[in-house]
BANU-444792 format. One record per residue (C-alpha): residue in three letters; x, y, z; chain; residue number from 0. Coordinates in Angstrom, 3 decimals. Layout:
! residues N
{'Ala', {X, Y, Z}, 'A', NUM};
...
//
This chain:
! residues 108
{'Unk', {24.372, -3.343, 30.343}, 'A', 0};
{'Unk', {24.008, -7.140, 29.276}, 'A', 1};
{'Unk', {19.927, -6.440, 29.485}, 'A', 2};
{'Unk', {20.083, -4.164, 26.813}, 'A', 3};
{'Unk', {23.087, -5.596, 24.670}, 'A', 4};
{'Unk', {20.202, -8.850, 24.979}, 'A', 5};
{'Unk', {17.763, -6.534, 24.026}, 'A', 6};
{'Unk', {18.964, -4.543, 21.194}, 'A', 7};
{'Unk', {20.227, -8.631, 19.831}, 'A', 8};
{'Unk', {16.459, -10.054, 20.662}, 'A', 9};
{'Unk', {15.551, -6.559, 18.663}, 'A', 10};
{'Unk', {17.904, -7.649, 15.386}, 'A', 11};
{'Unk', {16.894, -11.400, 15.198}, 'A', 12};
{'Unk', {13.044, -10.445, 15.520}, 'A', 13};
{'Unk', {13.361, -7.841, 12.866}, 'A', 14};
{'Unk', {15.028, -10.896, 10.621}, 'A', 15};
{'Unk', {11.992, -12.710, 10.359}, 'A', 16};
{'Unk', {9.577, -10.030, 10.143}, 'A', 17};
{'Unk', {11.605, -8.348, 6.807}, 'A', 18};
{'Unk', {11.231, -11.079, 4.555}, 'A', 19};
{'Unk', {7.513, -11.492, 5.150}, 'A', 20};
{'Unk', {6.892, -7.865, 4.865}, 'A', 21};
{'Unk', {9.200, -7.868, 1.732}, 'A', 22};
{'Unk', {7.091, -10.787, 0.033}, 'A', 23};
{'Unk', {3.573, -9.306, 0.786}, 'A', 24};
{'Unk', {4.564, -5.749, -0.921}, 'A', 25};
{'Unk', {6.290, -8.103, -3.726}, 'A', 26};
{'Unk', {2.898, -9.826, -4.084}, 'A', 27};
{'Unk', {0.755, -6.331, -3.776}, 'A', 28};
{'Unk', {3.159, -4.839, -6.473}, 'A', 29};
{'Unk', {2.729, -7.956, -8.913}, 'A', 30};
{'Unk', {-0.668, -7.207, -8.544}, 'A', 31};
{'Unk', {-0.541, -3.596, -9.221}, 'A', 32};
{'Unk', {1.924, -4.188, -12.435}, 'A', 33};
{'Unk', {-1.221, -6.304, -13.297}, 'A', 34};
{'Unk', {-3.824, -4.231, -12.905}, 'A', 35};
{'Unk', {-2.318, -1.008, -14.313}, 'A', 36};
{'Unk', {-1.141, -3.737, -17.554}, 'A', 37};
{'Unk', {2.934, -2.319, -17.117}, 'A', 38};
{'Unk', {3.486, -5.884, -19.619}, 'A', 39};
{'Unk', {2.020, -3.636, -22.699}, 'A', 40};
{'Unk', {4.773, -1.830, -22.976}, 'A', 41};
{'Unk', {7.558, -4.106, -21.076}, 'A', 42};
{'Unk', {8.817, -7.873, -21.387}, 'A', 43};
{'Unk', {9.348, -10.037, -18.360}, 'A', 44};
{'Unk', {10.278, -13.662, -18.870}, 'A', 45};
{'Unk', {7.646, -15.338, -21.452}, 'A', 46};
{'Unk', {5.663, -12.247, -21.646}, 'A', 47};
{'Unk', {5.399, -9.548, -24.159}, 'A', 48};
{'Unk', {3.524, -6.535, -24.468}, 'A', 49};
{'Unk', {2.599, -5.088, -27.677}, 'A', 50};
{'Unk', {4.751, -2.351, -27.390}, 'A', 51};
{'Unk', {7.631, -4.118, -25.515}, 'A', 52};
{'Unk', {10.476, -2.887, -27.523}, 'A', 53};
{'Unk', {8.985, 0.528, -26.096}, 'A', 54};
{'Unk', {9.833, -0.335, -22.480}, 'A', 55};
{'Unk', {11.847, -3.059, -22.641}, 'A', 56};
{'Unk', {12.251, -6.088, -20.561}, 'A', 57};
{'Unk', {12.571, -6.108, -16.607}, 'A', 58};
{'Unk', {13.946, -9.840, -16.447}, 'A', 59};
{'Unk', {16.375, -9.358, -13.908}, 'A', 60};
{'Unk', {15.956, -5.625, -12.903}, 'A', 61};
{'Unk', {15.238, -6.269, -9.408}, 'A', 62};
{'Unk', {19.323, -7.389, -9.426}, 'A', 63};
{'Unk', {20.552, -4.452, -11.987}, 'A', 64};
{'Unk', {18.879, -1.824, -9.758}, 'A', 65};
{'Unk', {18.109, -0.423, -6.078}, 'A', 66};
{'Unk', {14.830, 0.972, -4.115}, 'A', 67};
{'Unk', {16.057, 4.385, -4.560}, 'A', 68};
{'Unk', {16.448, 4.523, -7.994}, 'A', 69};
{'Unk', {13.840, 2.419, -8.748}, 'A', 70};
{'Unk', {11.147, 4.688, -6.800}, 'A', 71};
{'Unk', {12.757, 7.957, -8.485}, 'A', 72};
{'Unk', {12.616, 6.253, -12.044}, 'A', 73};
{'Unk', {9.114, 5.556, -11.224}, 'A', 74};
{'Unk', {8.263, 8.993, -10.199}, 'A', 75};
{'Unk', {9.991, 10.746, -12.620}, 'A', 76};
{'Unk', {11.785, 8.664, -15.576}, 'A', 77};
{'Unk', {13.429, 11.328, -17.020}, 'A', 78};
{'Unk', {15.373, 11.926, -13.930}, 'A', 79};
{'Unk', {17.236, 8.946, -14.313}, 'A', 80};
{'Unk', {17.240, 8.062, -18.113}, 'A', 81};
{'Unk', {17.292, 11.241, -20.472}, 'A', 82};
{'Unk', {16.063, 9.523, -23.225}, 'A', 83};
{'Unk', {13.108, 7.363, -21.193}, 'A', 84};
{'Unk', {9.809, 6.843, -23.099}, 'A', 85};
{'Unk', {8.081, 6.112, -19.917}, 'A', 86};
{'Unk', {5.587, 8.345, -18.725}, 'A', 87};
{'Unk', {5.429, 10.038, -15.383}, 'A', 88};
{'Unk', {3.410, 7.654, -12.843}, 'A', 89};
{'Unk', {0.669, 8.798, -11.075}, 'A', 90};
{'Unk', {1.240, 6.555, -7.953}, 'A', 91};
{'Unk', {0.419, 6.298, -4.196}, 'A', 92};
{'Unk', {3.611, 5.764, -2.036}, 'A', 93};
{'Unk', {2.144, 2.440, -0.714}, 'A', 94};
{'Unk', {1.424, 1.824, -4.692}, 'A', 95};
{'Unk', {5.036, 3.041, -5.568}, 'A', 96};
{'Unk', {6.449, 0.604, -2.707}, 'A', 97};
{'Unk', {4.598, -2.146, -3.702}, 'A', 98};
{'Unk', {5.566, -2.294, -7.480}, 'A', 99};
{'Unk', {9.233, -1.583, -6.101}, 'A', 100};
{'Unk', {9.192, -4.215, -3.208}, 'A', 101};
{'Unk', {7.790, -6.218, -7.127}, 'A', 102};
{'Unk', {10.877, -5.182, -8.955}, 'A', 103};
{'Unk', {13.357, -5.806, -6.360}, 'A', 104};
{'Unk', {12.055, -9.725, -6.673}, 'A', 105};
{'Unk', {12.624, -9.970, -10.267}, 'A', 106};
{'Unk', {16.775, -11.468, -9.775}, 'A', 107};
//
C-alpha cells in the first residue's frame, strides 16, 4: 500500500515539472503560428496594432479573461461563443489549435 501511495506521489511531482515545459513549448509554437498566419492584422496585443485592429480587438490579457475550452471552441467556431464575432472560422490542425491556445493562455 505505501509502494503505490509513493508511487502515485513520485507520479504527481514528476508530472509538475514536465507541465510547465510542455506548456511553454506549445506557448512558443503558438506565438509562432499567430505569426505566421499574421492574427496582429486584425488584433492588438501590447505595442502592436494591426490595420484592422478595432476589427478584432486586443488580446492583452486574454490568456487571464478566458479558459482552453472556450478558447479552442471560439477558435473553431466564433460564432458559437460571440453572436456578433467578426472573426472568421479557422481552418486549424488540433496541434495548430493547441498551440495558439497553449499562446493565449500566456498572454496574463
Amino acid at each position: 500500500m505505501i509502494k503505490k501511495i509513493l508511487a502515485a506521489a513520485l507520479l504527481v511531482t514528476w508530472g509538475s515539472f514536465l507541465s510547465p515545459s510542455a506548456a511553454i513549448g506549445g506557448a512558443e509554437e503558438g506565438k509562432k503560428l499567430f505569426d505566421s498566419k499574421k492574427c496582429i492584422m486584425c488584433h492588438s496585443l501590447g505595442d502592436q496594432k494591426g490595420a484592422m485592429a478595432q476589427m478584432g480587438g486586443a488580446l492583452d490579457g486574454v490568456g487571464g479573461k478566458r479558459d482552453a475550452e472556450w478558447l479552442s471552441a471560439y477558435l473553431t467556431d466564433p460564432k458559437s461563443k460571440v453572436e456578433n464575432a467578426k472573426m472568421p472560422k479557422q481552418t486549424l490542425t488540433d496541434d495548430e489549435k493547441k498551440a495558439l491556445v497553449d499562446y493565449m493562455l500566456s498572454l496574463k
